[in-house]
Structure formats: C-alpha cells, structure tokens
PDB file with SEQRES, HELIX, SHEET and CRYST1 records, atoms N, CA, C and O in Angstrom:
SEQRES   1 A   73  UNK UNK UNK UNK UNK UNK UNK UNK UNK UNK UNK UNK UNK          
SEQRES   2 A   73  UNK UNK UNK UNK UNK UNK UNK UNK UNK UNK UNK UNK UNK          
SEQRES   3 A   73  UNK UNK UNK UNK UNK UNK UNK UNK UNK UNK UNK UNK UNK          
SEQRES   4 A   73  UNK UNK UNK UNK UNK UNK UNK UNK UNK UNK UNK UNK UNK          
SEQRES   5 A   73  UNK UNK UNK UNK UNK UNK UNK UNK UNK UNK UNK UNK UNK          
SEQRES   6 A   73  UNK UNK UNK UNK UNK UNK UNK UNK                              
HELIX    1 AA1 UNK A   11  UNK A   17  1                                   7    
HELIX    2 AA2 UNK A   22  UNK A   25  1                                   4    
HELIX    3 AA3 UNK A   31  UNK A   34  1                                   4    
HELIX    4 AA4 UNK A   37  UNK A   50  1                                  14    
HELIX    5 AA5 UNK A   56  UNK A   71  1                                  16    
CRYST1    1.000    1.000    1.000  90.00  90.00  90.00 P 1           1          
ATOM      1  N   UNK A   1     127.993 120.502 131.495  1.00  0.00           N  
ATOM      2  CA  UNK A   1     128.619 119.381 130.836  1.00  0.00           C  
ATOM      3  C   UNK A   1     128.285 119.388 129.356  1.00  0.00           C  
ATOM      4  O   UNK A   1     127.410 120.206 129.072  1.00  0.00           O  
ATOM      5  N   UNK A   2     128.727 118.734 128.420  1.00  0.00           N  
ATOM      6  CA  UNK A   2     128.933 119.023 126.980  1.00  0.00           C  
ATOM      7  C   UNK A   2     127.767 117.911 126.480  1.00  0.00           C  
ATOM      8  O   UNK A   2     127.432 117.945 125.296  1.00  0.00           O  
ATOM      9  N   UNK A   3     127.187 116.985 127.330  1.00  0.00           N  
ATOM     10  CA  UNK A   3     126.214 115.873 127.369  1.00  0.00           C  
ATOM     11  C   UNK A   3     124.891 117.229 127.484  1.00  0.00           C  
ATOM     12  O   UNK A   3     123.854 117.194 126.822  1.00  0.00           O  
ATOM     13  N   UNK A   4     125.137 117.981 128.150  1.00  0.00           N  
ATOM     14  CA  UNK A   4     123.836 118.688 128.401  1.00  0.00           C  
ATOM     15  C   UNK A   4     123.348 120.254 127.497  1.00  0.00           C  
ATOM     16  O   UNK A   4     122.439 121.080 127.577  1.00  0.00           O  
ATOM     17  N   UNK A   5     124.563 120.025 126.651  1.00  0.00           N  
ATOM     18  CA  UNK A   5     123.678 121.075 125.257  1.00  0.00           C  
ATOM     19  C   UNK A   5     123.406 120.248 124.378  1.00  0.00           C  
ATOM     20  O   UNK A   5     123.874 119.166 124.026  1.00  0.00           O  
ATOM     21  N   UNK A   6     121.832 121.489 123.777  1.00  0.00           N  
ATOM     22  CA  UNK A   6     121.793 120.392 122.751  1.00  0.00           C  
ATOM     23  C   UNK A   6     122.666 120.708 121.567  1.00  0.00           C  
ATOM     24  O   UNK A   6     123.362 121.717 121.447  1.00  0.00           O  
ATOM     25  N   UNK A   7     122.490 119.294 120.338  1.00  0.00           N  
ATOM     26  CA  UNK A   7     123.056 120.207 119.511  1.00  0.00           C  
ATOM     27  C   UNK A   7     122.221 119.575 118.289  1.00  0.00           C  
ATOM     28  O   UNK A   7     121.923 118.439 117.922  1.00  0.00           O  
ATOM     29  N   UNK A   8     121.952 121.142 117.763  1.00  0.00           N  
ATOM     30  CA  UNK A   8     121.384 121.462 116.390  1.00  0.00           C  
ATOM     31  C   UNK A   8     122.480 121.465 114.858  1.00  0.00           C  
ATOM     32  O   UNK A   8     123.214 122.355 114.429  1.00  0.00           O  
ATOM     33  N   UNK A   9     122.186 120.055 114.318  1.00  0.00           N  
ATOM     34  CA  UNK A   9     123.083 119.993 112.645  1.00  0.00           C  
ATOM     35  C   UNK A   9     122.380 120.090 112.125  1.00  0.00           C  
ATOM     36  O   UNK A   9     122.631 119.509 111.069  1.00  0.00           O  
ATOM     37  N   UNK A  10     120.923 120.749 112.090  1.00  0.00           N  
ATOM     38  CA  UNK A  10     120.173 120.881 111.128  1.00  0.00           C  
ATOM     39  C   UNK A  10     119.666 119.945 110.535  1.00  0.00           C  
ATOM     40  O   UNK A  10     118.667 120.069 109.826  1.00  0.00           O  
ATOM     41  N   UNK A  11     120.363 118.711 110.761  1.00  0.00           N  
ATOM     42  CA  UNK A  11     119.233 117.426 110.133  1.00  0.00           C  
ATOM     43  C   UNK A  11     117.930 117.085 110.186  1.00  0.00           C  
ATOM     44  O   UNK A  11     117.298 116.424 109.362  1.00  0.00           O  
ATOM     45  N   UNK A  12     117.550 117.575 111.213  1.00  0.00           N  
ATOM     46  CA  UNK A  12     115.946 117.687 111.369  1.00  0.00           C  
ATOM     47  C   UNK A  12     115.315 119.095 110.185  1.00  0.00           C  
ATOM     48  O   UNK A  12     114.238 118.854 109.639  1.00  0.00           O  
ATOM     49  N   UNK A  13     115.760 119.985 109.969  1.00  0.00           N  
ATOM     50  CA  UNK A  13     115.364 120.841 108.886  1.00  0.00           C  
ATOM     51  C   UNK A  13     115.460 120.246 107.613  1.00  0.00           C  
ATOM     52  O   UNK A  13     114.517 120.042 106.848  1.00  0.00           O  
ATOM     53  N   UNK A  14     116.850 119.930 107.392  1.00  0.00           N  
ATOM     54  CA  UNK A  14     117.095 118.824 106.023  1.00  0.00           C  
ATOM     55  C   UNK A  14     115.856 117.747 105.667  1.00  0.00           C  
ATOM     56  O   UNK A  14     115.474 117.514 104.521  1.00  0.00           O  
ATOM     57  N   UNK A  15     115.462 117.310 106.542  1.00  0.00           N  
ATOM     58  CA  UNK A  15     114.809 115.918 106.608  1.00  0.00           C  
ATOM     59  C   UNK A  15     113.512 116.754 105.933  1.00  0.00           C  
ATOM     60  O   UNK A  15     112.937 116.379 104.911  1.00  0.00           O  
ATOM     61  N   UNK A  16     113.297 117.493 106.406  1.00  0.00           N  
ATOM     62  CA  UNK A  16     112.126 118.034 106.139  1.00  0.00           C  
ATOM     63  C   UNK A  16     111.657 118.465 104.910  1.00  0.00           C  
ATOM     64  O   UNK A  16     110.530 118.305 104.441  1.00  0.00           O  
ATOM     65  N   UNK A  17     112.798 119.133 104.333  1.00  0.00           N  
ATOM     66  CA  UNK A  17     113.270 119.790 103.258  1.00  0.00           C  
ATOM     67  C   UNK A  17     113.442 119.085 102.280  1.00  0.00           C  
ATOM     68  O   UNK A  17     113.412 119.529 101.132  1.00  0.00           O  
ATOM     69  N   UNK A  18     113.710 117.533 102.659  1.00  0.00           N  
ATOM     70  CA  UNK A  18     114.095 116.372 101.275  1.00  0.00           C  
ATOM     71  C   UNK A  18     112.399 115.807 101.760  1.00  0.00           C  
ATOM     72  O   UNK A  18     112.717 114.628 101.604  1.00  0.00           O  
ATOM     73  N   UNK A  19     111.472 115.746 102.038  1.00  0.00           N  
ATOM     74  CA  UNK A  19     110.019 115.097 102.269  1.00  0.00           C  
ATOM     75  C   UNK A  19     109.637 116.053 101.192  1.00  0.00           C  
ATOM     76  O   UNK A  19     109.399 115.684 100.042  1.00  0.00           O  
ATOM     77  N   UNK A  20     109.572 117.586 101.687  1.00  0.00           N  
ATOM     78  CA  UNK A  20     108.568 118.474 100.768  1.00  0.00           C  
ATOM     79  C   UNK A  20     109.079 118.502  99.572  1.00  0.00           C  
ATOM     80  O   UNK A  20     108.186 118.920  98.836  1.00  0.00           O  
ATOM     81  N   UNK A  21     110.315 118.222  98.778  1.00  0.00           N  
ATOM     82  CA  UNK A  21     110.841 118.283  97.963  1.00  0.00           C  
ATOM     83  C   UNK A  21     110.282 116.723  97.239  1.00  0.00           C  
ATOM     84  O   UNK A  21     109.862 116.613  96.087  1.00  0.00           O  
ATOM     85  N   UNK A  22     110.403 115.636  98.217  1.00  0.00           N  
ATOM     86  CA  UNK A  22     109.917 114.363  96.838  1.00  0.00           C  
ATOM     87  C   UNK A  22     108.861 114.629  97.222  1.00  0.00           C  
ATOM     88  O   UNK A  22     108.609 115.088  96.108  1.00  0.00           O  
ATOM     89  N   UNK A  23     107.663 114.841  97.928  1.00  0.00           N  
ATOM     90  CA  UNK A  23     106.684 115.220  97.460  1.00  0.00           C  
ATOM     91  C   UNK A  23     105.998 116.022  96.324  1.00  0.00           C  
ATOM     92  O   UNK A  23     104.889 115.702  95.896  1.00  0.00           O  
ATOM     93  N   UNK A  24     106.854 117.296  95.755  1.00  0.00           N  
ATOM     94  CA  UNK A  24     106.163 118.170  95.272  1.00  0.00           C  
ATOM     95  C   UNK A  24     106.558 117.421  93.684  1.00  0.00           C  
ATOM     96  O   UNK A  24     105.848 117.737  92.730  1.00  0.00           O  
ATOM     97  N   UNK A  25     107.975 116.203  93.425  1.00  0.00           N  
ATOM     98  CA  UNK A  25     108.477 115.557  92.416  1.00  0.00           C  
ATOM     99  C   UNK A  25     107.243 114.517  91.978  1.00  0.00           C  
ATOM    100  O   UNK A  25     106.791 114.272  90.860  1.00  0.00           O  
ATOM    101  N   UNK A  26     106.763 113.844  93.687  1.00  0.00           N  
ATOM    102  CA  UNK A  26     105.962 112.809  93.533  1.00  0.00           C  
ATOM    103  C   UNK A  26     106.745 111.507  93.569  1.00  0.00           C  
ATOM    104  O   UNK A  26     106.517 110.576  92.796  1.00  0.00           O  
ATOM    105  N   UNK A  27     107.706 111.496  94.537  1.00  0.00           N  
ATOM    106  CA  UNK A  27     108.614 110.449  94.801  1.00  0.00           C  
ATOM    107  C   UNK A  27     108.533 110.403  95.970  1.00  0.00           C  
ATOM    108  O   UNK A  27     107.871 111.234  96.592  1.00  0.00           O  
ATOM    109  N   UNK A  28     109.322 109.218  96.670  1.00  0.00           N  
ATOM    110  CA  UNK A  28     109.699 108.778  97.575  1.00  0.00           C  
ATOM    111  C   UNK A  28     110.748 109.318  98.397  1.00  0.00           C  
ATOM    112  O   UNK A  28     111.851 109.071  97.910  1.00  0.00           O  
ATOM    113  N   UNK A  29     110.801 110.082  99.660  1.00  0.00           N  
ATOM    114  CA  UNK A  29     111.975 110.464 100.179  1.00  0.00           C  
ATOM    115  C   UNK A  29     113.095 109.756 100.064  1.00  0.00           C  
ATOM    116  O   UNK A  29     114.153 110.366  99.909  1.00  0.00           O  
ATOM    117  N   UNK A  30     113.081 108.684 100.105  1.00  0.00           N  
ATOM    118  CA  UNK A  30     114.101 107.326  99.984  1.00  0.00           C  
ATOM    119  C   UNK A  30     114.924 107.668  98.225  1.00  0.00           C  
ATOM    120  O   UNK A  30     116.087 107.673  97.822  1.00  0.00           O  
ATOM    121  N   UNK A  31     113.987 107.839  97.784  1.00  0.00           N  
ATOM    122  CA  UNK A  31     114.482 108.375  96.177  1.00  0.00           C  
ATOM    123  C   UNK A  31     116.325 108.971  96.067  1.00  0.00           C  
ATOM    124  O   UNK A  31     117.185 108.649  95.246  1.00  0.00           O  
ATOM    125  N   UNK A  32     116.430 110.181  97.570  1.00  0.00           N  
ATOM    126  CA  UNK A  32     117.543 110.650  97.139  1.00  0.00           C  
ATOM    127  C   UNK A  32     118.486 110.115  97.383  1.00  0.00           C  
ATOM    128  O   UNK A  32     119.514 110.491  96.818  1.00  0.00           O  
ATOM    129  N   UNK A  33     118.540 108.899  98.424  1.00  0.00           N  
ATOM    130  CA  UNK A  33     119.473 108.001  98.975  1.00  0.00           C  
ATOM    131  C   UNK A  33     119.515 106.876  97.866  1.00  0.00           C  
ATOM    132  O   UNK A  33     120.691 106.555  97.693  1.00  0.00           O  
ATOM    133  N   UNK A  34     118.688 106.186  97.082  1.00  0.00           N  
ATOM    134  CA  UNK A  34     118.814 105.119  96.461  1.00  0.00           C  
ATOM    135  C   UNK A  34     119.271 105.252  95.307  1.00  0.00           C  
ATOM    136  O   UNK A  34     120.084 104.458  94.832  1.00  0.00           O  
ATOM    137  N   UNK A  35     118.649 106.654  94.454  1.00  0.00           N  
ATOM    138  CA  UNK A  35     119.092 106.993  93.087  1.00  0.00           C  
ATOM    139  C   UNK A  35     120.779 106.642  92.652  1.00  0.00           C  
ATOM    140  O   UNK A  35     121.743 106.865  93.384  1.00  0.00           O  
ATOM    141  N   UNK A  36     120.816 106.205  91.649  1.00  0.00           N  
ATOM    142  CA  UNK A  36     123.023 106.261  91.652  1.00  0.00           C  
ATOM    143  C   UNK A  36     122.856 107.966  90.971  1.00  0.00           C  
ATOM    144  O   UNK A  36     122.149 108.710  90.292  1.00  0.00           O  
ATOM    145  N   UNK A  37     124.232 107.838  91.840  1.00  0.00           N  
ATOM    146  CA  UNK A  37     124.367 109.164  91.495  1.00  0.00           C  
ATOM    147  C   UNK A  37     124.411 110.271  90.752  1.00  0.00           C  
ATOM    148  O   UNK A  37     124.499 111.459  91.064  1.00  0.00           O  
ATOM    149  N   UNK A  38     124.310 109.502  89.323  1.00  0.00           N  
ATOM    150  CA  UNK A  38     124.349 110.052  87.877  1.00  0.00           C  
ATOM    151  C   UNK A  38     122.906 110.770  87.917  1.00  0.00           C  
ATOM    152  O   UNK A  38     122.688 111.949  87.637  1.00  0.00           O  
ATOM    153  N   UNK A  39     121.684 109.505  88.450  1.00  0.00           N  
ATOM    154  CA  UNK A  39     120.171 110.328  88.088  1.00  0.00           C  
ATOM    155  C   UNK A  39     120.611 111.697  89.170  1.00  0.00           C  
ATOM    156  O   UNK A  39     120.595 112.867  88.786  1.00  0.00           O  
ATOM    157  N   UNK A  40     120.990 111.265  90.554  1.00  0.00           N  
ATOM    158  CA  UNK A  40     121.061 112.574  91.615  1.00  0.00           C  
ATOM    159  C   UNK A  40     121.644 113.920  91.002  1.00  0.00           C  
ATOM    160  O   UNK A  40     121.050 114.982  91.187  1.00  0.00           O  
ATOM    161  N   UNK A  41     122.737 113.856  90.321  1.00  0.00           N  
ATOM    162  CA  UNK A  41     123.729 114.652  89.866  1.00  0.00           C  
ATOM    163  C   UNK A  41     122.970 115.366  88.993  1.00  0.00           C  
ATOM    164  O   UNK A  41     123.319 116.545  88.932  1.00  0.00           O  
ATOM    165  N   UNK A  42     121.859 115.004  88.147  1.00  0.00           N  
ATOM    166  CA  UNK A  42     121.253 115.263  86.904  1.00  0.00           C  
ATOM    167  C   UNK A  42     120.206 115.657  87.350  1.00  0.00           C  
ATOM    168  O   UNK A  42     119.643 116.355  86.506  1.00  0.00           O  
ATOM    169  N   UNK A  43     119.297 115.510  88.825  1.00  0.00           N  
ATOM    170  CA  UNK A  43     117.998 115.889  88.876  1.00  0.00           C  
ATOM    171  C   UNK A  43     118.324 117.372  89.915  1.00  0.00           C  
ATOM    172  O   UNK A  43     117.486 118.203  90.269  1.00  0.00           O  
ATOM    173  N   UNK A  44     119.602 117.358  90.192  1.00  0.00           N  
ATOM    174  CA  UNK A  44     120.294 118.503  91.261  1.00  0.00           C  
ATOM    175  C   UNK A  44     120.394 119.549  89.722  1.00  0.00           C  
ATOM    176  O   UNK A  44     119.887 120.671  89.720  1.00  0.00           O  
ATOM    177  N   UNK A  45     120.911 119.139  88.833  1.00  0.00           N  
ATOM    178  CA  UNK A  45     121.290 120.152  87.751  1.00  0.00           C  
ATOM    179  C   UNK A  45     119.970 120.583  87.416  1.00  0.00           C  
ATOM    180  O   UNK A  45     119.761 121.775  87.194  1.00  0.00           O  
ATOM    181  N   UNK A  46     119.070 119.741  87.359  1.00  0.00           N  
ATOM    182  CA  UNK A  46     117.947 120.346  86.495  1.00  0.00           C  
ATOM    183  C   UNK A  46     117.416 121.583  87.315  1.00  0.00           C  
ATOM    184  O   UNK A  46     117.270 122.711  86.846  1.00  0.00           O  
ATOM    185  N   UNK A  47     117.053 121.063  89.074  1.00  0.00           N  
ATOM    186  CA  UNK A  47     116.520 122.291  89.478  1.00  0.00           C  
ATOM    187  C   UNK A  47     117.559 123.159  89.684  1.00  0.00           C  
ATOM    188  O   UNK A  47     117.145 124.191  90.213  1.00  0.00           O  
ATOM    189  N   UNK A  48     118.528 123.163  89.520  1.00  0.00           N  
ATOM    190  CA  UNK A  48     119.360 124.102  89.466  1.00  0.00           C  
ATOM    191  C   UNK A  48     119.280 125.284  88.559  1.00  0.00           C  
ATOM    192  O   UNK A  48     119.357 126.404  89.062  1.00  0.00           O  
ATOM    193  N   UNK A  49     119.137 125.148  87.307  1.00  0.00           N  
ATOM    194  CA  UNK A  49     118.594 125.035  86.025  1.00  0.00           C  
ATOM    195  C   UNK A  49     117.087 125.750  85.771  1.00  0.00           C  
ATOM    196  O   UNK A  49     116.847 126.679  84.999  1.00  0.00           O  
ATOM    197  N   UNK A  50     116.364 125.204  86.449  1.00  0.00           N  
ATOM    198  CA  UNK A  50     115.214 125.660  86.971  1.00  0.00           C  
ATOM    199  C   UNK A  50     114.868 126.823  87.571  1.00  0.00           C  
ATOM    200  O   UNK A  50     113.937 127.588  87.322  1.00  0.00           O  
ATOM    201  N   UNK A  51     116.056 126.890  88.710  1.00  0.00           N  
ATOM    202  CA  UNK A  51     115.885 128.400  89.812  1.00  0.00           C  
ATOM    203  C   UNK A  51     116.402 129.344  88.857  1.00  0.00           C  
ATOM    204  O   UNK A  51     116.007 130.506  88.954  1.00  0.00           O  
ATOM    205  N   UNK A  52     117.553 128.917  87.579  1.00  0.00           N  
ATOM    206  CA  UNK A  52     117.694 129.929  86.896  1.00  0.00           C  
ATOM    207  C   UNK A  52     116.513 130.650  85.668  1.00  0.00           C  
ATOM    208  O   UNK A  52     116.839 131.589  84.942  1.00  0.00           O  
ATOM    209  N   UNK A  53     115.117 129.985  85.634  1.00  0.00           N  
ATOM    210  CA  UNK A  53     114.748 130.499  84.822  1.00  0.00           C  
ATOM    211  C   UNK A  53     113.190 131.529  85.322  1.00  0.00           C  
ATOM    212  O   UNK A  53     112.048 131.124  85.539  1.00  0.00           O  
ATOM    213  N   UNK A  54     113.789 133.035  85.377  1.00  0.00           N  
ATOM    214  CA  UNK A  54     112.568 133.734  86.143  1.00  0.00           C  
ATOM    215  C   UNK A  54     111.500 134.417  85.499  1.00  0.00           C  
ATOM    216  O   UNK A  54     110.683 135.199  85.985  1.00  0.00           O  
ATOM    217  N   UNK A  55     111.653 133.924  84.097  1.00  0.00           N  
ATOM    218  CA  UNK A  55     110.361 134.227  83.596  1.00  0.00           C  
ATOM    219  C   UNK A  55     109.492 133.838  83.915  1.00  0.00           C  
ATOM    220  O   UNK A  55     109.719 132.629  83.964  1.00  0.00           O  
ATOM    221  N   UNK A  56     107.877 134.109  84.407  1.00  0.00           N  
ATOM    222  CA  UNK A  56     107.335 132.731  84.382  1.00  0.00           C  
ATOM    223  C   UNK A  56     106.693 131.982  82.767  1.00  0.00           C  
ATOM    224  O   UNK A  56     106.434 130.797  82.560  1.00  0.00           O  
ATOM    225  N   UNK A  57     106.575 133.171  81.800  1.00  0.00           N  
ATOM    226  CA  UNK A  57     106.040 132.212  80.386  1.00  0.00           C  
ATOM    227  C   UNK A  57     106.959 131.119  80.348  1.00  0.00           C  
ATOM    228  O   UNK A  57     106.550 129.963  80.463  1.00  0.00           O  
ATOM    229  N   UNK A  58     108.805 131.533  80.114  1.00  0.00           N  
ATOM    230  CA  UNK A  58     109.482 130.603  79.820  1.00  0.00           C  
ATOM    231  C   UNK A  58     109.136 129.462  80.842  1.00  0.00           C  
ATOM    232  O   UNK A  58     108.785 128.469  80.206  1.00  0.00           O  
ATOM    233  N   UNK A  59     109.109 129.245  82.202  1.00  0.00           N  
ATOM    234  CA  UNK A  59     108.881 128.151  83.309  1.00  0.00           C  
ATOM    235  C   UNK A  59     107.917 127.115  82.327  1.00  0.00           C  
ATOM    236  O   UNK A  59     108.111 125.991  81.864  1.00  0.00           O  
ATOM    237  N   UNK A  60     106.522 128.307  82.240  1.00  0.00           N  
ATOM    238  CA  UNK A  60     105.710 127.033  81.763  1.00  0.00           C  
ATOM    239  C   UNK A  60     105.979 126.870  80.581  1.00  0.00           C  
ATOM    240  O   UNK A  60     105.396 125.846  80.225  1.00  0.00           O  
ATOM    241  N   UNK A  61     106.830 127.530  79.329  1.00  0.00           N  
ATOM    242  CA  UNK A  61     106.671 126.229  78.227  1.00  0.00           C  
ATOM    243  C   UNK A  61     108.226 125.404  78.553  1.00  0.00           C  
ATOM    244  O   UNK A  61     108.714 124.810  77.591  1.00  0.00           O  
ATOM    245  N   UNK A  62     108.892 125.374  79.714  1.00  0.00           N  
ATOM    246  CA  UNK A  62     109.821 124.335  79.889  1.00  0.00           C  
ATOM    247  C   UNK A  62     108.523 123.540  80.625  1.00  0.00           C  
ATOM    248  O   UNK A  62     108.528 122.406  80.148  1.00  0.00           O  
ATOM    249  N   UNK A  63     107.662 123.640  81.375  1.00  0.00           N  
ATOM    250  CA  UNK A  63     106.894 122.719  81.980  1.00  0.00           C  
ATOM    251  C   UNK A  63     106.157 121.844  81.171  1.00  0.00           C  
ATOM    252  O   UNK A  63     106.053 120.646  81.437  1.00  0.00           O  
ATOM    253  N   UNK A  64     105.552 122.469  80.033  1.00  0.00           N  
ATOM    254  CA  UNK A  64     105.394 121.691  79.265  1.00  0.00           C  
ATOM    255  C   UNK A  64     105.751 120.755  78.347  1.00  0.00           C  
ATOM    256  O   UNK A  64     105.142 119.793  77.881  1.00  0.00           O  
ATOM    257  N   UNK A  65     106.562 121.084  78.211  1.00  0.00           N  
ATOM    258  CA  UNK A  65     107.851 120.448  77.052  1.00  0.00           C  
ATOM    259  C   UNK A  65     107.991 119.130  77.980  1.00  0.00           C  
ATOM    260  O   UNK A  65     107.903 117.958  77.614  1.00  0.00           O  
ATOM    261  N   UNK A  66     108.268 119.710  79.477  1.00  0.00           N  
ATOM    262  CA  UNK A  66     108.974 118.554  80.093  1.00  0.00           C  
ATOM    263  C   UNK A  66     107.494 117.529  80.293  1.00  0.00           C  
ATOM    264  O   UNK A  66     107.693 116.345  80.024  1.00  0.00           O  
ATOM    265  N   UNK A  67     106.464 117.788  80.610  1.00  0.00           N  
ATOM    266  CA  UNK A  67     105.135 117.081  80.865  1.00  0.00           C  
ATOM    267  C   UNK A  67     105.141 116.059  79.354  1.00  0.00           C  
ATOM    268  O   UNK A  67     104.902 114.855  79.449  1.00  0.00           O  
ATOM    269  N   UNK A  68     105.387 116.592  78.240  1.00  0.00           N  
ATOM    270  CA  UNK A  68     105.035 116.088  76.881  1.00  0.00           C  
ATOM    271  C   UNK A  68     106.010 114.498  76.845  1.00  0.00           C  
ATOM    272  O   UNK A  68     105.705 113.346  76.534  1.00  0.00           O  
ATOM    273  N   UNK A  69     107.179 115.094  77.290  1.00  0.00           N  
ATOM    274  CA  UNK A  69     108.499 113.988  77.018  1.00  0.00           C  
ATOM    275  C   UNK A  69     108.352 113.037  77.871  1.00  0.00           C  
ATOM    276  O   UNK A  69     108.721 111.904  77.564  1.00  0.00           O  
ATOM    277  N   UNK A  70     107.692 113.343  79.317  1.00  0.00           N  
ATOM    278  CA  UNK A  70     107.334 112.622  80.307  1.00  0.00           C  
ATOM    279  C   UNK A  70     106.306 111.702  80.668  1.00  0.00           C  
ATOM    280  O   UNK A  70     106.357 110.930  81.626  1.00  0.00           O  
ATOM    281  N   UNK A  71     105.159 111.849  79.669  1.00  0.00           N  
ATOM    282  CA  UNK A  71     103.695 111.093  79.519  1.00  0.00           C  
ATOM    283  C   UNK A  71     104.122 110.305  78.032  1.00  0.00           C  
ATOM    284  O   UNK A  71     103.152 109.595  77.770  1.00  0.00           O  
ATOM    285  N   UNK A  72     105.138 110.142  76.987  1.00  0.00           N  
ATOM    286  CA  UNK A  72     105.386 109.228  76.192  1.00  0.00           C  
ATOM    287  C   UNK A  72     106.744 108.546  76.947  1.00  0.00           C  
ATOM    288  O   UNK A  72     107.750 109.018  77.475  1.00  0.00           O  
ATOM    289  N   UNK A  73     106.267 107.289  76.730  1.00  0.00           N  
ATOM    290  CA  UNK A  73     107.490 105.707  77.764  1.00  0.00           C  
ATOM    291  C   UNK A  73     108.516 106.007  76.494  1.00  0.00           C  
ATOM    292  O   UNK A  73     109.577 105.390  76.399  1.00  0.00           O  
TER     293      UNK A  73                                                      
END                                                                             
C-alpha cells in the first residue's frame, strides 16, 4: 500500500543543514523563516559570493574587513 513506504523529501537533511548553518552565523534557525526577504536574498548572495572566493589570504582579508564593519553600530 502507498501508506506503507516511507517517504524521504529530504526535509529532515534540510533541517539540519539550516541549524548548522545559523549556528556557524550565530543566529537563530528561525532567522531564515522570519528575515524579509531582501536580508534572505542578500545573505544567500553573500555566501554565494563567498564559495566563490578560493584563495584563502583573500577569505581572510574579506573576513576581516567584514569583522571591522560589523563590531562598529
């Protein structure tokens, strides 16, 4: 019967995948559901953005740059 497979959408991997992810940000899983979509759209570009850069010197002086802009309100 069609009651008796299971079925795998991967939401249980996802779920997982958006925890270790606001964790490693230092947010709230809830973060990606509540954000409007402009911050979502913009924090999707950045690591996007991110995976493109494989230097690692360049990584860290974008890490820094971004730490500097981020510790002045």
């Amino acid at each position: 019967m069609l009651g008796d497979i299971p079925i795998d959408d991967g939401l249980e991997e996802q779920n997982a995948t958006l925890r270790r992810l606001a964790e490693v940000l230092d947010i709230a899983p809830t973060a990606f559901f509540d954000a409007p979509v402009d911050d979502l759209s913009q924090t999707t570009e950045l690591l996007r953005l991110w995976q493109g850069i494989t230097d690692t010197r360049d990584r860290a002086k974008v890490m820094s740059m971004v730490r500097t802009i981020a510790s002045h309100p």
